[in-house]
C-alpha positions in Angstrom: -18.0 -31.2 -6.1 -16.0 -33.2 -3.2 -16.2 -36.2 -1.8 -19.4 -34.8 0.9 -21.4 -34.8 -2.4 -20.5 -37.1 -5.0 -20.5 -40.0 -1.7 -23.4 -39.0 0.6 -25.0 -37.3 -1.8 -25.4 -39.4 -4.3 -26.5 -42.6 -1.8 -29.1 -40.3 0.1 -30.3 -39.4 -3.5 -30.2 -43.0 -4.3 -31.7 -44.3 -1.1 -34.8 -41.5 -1.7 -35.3 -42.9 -5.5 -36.0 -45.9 -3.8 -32.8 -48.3 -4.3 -31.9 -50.2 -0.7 -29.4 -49.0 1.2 -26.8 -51.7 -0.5 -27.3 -50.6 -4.0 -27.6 -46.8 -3.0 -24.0 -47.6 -1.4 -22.8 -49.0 -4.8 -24.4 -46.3 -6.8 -22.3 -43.8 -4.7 -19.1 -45.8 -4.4 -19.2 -45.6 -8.4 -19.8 -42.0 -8.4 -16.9 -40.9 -6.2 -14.6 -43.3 -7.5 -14.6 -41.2 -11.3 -12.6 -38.7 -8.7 -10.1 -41.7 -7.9 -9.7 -43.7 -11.0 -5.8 -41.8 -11.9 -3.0 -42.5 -13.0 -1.5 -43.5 -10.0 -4.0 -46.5 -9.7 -3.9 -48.0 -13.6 0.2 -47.5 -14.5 2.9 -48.5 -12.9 5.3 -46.7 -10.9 7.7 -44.7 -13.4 8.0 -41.7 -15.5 4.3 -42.0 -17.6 5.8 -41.8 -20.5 8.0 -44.6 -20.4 6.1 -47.7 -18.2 3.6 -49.9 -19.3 0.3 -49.8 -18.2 -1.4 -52.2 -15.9 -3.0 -54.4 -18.3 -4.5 -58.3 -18.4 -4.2 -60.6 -20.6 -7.0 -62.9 -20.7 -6.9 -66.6 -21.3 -9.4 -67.2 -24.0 -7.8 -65.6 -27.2 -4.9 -63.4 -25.9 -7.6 -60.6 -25.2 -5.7 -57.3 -23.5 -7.4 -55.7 -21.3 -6.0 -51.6 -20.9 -8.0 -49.6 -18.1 -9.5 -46.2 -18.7 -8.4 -43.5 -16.4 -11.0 -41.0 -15.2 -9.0 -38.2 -13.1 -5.7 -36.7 -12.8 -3.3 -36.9 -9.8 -0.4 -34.9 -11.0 -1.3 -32.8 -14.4 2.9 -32.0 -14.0 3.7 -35.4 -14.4 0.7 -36.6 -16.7 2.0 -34.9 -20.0 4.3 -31.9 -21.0 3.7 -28.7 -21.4 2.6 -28.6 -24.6 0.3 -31.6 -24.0 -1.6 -31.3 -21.0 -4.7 -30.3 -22.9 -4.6 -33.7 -24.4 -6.1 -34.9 -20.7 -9.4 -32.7 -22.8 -10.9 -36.8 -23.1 -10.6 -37.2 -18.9 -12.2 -34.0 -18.3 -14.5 -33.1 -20.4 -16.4 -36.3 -20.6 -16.4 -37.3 -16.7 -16.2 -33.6 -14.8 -17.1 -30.8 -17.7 -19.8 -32.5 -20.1 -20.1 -29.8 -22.2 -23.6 -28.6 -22.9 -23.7 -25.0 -23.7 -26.4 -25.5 -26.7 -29.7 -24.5 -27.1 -32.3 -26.9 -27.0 -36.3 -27.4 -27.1 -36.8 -29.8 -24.8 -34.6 -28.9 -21.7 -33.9 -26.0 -19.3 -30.6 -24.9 -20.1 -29.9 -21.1 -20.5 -27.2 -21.1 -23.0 -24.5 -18.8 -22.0 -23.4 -15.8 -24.9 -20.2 -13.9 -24.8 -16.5 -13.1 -26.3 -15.3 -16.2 -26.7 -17.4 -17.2 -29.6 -17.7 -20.9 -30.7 -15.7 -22.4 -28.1 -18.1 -21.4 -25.8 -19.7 -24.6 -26.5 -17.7 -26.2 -24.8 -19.1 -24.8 -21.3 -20.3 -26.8 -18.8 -24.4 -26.3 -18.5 -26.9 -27.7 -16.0 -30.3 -28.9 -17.7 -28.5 -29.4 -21.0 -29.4 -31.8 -24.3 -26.5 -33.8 -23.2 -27.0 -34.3 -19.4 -30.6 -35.5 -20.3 -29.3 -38.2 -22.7 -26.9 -39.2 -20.0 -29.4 -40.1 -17.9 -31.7 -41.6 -20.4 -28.1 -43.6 -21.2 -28.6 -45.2 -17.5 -31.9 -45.9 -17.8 -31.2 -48.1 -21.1 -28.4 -49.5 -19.9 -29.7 -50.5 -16.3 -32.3 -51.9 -18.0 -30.2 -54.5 -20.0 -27.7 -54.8 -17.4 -29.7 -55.1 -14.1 -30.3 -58.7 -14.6 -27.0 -60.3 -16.1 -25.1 -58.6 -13.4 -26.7 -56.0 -11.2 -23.4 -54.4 -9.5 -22.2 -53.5 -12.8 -25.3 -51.9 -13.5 -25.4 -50.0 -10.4 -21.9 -48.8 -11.0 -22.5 -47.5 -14.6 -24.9 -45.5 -12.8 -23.0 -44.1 -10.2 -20.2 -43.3 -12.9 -23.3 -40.9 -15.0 -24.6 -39.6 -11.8 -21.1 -38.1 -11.0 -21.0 -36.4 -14.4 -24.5 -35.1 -14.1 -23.8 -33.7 -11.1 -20.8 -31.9 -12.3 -22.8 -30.3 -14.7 -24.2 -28.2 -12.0 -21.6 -27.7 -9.7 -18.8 -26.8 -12.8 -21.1 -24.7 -14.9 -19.9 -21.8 -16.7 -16.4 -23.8 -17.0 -14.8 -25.7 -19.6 -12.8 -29.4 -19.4 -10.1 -28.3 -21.5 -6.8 -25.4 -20.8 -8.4 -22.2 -21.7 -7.7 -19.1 -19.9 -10.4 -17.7 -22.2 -13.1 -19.7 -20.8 -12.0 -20.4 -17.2 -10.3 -17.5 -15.8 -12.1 -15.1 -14.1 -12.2 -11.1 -15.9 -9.3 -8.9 -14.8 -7.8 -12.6 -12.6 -7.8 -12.8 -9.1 -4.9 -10.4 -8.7 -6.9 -7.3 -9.9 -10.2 -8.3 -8.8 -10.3 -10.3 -5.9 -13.8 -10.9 -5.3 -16.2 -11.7 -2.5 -18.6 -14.2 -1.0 -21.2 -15.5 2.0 -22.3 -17.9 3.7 -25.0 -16.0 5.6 -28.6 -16.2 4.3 -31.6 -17.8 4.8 -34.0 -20.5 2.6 -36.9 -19.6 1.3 -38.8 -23.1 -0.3 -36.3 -24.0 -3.1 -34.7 -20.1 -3.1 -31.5 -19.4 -0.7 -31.4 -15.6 -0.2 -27.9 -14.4 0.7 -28.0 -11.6 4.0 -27.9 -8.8 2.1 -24.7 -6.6 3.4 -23.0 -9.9 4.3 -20.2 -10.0 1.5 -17.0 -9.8 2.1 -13.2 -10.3 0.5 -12.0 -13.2 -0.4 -8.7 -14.1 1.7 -6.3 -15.4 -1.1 -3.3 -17.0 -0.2 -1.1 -13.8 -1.8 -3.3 -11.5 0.9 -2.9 -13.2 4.5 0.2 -14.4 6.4 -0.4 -17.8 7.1 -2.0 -20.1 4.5 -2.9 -23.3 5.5 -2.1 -27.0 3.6 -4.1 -27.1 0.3 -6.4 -24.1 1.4 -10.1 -23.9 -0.1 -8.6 -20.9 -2.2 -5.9 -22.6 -3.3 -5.1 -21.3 -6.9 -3.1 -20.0 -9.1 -2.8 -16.7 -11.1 -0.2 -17.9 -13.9 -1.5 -19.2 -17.2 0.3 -22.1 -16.9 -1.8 -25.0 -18.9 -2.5 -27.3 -15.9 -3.8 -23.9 -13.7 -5.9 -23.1 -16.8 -8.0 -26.1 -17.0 -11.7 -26.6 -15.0 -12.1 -24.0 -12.1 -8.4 -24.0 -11.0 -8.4 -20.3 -10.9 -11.1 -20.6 -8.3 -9.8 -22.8 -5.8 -12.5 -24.8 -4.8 -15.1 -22.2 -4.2 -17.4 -23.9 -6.8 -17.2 -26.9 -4.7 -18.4 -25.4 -1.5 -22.2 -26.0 -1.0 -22.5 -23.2 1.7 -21.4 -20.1 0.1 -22.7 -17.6 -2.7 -19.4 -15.7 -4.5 -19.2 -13.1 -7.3 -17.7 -14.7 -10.6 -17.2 -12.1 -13.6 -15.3 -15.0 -16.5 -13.5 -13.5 -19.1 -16.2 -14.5 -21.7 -18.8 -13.0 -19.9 -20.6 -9.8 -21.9 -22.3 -8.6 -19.0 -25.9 -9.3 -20.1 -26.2 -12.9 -17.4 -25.5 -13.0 -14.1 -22.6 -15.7 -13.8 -22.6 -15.1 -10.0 -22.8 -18.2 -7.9 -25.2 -19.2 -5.5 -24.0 -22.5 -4.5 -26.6 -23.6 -2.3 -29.7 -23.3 -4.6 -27.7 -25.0 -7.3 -26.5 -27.9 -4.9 -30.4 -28.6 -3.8 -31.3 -28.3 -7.6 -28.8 -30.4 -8.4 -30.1 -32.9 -5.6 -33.7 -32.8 -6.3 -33.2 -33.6 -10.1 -30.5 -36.0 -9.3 -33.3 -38.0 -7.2 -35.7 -38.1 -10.2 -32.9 -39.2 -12.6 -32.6 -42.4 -10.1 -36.2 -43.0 -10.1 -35.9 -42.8 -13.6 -33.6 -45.5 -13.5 -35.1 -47.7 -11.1 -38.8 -46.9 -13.4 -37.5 -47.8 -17.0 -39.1 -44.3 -18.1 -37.2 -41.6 -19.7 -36.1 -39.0 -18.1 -36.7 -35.1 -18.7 -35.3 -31.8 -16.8 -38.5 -29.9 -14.6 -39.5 -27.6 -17.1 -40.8 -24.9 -15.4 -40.5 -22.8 -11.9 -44.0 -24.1 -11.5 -42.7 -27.7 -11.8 -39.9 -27.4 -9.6 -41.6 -25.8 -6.6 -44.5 -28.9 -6.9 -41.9 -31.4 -7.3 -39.9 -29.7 -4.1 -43.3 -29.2 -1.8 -43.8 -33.1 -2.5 -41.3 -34.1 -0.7 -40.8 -30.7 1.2 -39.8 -32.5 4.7 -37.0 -34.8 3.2 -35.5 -31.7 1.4 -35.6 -29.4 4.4 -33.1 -31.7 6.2 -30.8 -32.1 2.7 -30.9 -27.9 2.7 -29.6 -27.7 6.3 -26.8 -30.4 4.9 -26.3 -28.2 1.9 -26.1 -24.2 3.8 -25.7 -25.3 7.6 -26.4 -22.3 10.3 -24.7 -19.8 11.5 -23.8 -21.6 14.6 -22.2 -23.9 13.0 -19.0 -23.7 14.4 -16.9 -24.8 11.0 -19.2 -22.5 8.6 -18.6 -19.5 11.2 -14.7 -19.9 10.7 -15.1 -20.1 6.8 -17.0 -16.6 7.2 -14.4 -15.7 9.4 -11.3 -16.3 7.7 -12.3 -15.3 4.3 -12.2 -19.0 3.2 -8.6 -19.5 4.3 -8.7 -22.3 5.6 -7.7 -26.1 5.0 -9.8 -27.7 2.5 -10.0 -31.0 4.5 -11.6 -29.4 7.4 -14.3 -28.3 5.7 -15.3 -31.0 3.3 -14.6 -33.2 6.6 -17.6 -31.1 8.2 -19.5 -31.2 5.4 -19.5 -35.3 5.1 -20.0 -35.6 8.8 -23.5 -33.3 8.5 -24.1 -35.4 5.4 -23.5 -38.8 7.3 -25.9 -37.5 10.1 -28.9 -37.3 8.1 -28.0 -40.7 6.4 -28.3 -42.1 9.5 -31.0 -40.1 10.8 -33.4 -40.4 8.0 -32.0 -42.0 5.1 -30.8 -45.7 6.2 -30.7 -46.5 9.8 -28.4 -49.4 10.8 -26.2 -49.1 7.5 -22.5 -47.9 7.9 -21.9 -45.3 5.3 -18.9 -43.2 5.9 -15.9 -42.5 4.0 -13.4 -44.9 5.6 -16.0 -47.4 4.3 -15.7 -46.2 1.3 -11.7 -45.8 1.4 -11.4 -49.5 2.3 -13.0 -50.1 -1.0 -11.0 -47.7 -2.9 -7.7 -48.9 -1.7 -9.2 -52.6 -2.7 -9.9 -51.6 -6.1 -6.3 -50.2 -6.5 -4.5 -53.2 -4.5 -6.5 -55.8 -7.3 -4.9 -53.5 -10.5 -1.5 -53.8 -8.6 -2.0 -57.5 -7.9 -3.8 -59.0 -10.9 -2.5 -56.1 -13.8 0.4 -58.3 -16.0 -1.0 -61.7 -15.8 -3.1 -64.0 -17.5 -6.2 -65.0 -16.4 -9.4 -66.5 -16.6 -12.5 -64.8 -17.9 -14.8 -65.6 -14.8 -12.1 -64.4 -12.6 -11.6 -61.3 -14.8 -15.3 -60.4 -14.5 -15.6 -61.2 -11.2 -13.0 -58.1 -10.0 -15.7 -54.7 -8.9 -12.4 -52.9 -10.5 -12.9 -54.5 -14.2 -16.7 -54.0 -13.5 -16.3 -50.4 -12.7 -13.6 -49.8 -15.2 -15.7 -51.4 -18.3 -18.8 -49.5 -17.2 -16.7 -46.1 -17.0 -15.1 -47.0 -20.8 -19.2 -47.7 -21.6 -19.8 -44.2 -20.5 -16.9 -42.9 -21.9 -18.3 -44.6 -25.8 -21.6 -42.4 -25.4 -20.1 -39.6 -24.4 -17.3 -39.8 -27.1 -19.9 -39.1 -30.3 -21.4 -36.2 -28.9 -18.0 -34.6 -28.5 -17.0 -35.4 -31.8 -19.4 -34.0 -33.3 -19.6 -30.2 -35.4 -21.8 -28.6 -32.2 -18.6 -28.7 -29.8 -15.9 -27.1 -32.2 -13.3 -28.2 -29.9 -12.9 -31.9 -29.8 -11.9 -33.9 -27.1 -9.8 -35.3 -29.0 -8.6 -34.8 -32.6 -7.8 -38.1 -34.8 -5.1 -36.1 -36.4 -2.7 -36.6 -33.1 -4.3 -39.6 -30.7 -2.7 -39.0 -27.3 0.5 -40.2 -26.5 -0.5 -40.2 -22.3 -4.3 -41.6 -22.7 -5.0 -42.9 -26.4 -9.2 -43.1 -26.6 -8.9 -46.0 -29.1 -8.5 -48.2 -26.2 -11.7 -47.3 -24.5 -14.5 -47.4 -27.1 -14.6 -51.5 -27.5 -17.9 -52.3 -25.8 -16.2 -55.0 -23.2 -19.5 -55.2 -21.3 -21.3 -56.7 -24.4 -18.5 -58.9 -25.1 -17.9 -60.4 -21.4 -21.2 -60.3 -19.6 -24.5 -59.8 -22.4 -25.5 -64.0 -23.3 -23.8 -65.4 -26.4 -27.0 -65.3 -28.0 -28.1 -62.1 -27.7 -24.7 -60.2 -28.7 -22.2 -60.7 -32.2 -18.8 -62.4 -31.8 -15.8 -60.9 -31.6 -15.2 -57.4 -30.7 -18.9 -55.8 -30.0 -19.6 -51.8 -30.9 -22.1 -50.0 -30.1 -24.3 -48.2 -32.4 -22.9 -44.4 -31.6 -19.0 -46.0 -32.4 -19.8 -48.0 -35.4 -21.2 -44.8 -36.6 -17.7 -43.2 -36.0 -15.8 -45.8 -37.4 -17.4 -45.3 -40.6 -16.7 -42.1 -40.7 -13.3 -42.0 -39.3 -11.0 -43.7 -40.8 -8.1 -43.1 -37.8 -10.8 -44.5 -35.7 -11.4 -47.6 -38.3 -8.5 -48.5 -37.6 -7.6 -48.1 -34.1 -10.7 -50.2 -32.9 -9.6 -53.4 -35.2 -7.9 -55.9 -32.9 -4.8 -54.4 -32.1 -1.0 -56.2 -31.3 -0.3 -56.8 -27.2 2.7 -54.4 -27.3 0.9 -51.8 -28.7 -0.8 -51.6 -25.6 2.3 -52.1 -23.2 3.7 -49.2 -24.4 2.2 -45.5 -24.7 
């Protein structure tokens, strides 16, 4: 998903659960932020492997303070060859929660195929692990909501970003796998087709029927724009082999329904895409998640067709206008040149028509007389990175410390990060992300599973003293000893230095 969903989409979401139109701005300002937290924003200006990080040092007892980092800007420049899948603890927790396991009590269809046990590691809507993200929220925004409620509202924008990742990056897996993520036969041999021509039916998008056509990759046309929706590439090179690089950005496209054959596949599912039923899916759930949240109740997937298409004709009016968002006409001038072009064109024009339709029916329906757009948003993001550059180095004061969104947003992304980090440590997901044999050199986790939000904003009396872990970590440090001892208070150089 791009910035049209993870930002409009998540505050009309919000604003239907019910928050106002200020903390439904939050929420989504949290949520697309996971995409812009990189390296670029927490380390200063140098070869990675040999600058500091932007860190502070707090007044009361020397405390460092080291920022997580929730996306990639250059996978080239972010580790070597040989250790780009060590970036495994950025994806998989915040873009590719992996959730290929059966369970009982939710929805997810658990995929089968050649590559065995690392197929656990697949991205799965309606999975065990999505559900107790959510449920995660709805704790935590609970206890958070009245010590500060920004933070809270942030640590739920940062889960609703993963949860909606889990549909739109299904069937793909957060670390550099050729085996999981490349599509049968590659692009080269089998080039594949698509449409954006169909028609609704309720919940059900029905693709025209003799509609498909070619996909224009870059090696087939002429003239390939800047960054080009089906930008790709065939080499399995490790950066090109995490996520849905392969794919370009097709997966992120709401609009179009394309033909995807993965290596793993065994030919007994259909792993063909039809984006627009899983964007609105993705939507309606994400809307009962926030009223979840906003409840205190616990949250569970719709179990059944039956349940979904009650829960869609409740609010059947609201979601027509999120579905003409989500698959626009064919008169729309922008989706008529995608059909035309074979998707080759500029990524930025269409995710710019995308947010624009998405802005419309903010305004239309959603919150009259509240500016939500993306240079609103972009102000803020460039904020948040001008307070790292400003305040990272120096000492200061708690109150001020706690008082930055950044170090709000950052500490409830490393909380996140702490619930996630159990689950993929443990024997269902065969491949870790990371090993305690060989911590990262680029992005060392040890950093990120203190629990700063207990220690700088619960009261005194209702937290421990000195460095606060939460239940799933102390668990892990029991049984880890490389883990024991990288959460023990640690030297200030050790964190200047990667």
């Amino acid at each position: 998903m791009d910035r049209d969903f993870h930002f409009f989409g998540t505050f009309t979401a919000a604003a239907q659960a019910g928050f106002s139109g200020a903390e439904a701005l939050t929420i989504a300002t949290a949520a697309q932020f996971v995409d812009d937290c990189t390296e670029s924003v927490t380390h200063k200006p140098a070869p990675l492997h040999r600058c500091p990080r932007q860190v502070w040092v707090l007044s009361r007892g020397g405390y460092v303070f080291t920022p997580i980092i929730t996306a990639v800007e250059d996978i080239s420049a972010w580790a070597g060859a040989f250790e780009s899948d060590e970036t495994r603890q950025i994806w998989m927790p915040f873009h590719y929660l992996p959730g290929n396991t059966p369970s009982n009590l939710d929805p997810v269809t658990v995929r089968r195929g050649r590559a065995g046990e690392s197929l656990d590691c697949l991205c799965r809507p309606g999975s065990e692990a999505a559900r107790e993200l959510v449920n995660f929220a709805v704790a935590r925004y609970g206890e958070l909501a009245a010590v500060d409620r920004r933070l809270a509202l942030m640590l739920v924008g940062i889960c609703m970003h993963v949860f909606a990742d889990t549909y739109a990056h299904q069937d793909f897996a957060g670390c550099a796998s050729s085996e999981l993520n490349a599509p049968s036969q590659g692009i080269w041999r089998n080039t594949g087709s698509f449409t954006n021509k169909g028609r609704w039916k309720g919940r059900r998008w029905i693709p025209r029927g003799k509609s498909y056509r070619e996909i224009a990759w870059p090696w087939r046309v002429e003239q390939v724009p800047d960054s080009p929706l089906t930008a790709y590439s065939d080499a399995p090179t490790d950066a090109t082999r995490l996520g849905h690089c392969h794919m370009g950005h097709l997966p992120d496209i709401s609009s179009i329904a394309y033909e995807f054959y993965p290596c793993w596949a065994d030919g007994l599912a259909d792993t063909n895409r039809n984006n627009p039923e899983i964007f609105l899916a993705c939507f309606m759930e994400m809307v009962r998640a926030l009223r979840a949240v906003r409840s205190g109740d616990r949250f569970a997937f719709l179990a059944s067709e039956g349940e979904a298409d009650e829960a869609y004709d409740r609010d059947a009016s609201f979601f027509n206008g999120v579905k003409k968002v989500i698959s626009p006409s064919d008169h729309d001038p922008c989706d008529r040149d995608l059909y035309g072009t074979g998707m080759n064109m500029a990524a930025d024009i269409w995710f710019r028509a995308s947010e624009e339709r998405w802005k419309r029916l903010v305004a239309d329906t959603v919150a009259p007389g509240i500016r939500v757009d993306m240079a609103v948003y972009d102000a803020t993001r460039d904020a948040w990175a001008d307070q790292v550059k400003s305040a990272g180095g120096r000492e200061m004061a708690v109150r001020e410390f706690t008082e930055l969104p950044f170090v709000k947003w950052n500490c409830a992304a490393k909380a996140v990060f702490a619930h996630l980090f159990q689950r993929l440590q443990t024997p269902g997901n065969r491949m870790k992300v990371l090993p305690f044999d060989k911590l990262s050199a680029c992005m060392p986790s040890q950093f990120h599973l203190l629990d700063e939000i207990a220690e700088f904003w619960v009261p005194k009396g209702k937290r421990g003293g000195g460095y606060y872990y939460s239940d799933q970590v102390a668990r892990l440090k029991v049984r880890n000893r490389a883990l024991q001892r990288a959460t023990t208070p640690f030297e200030i150089e050790t964190l200047f230095f990667c």
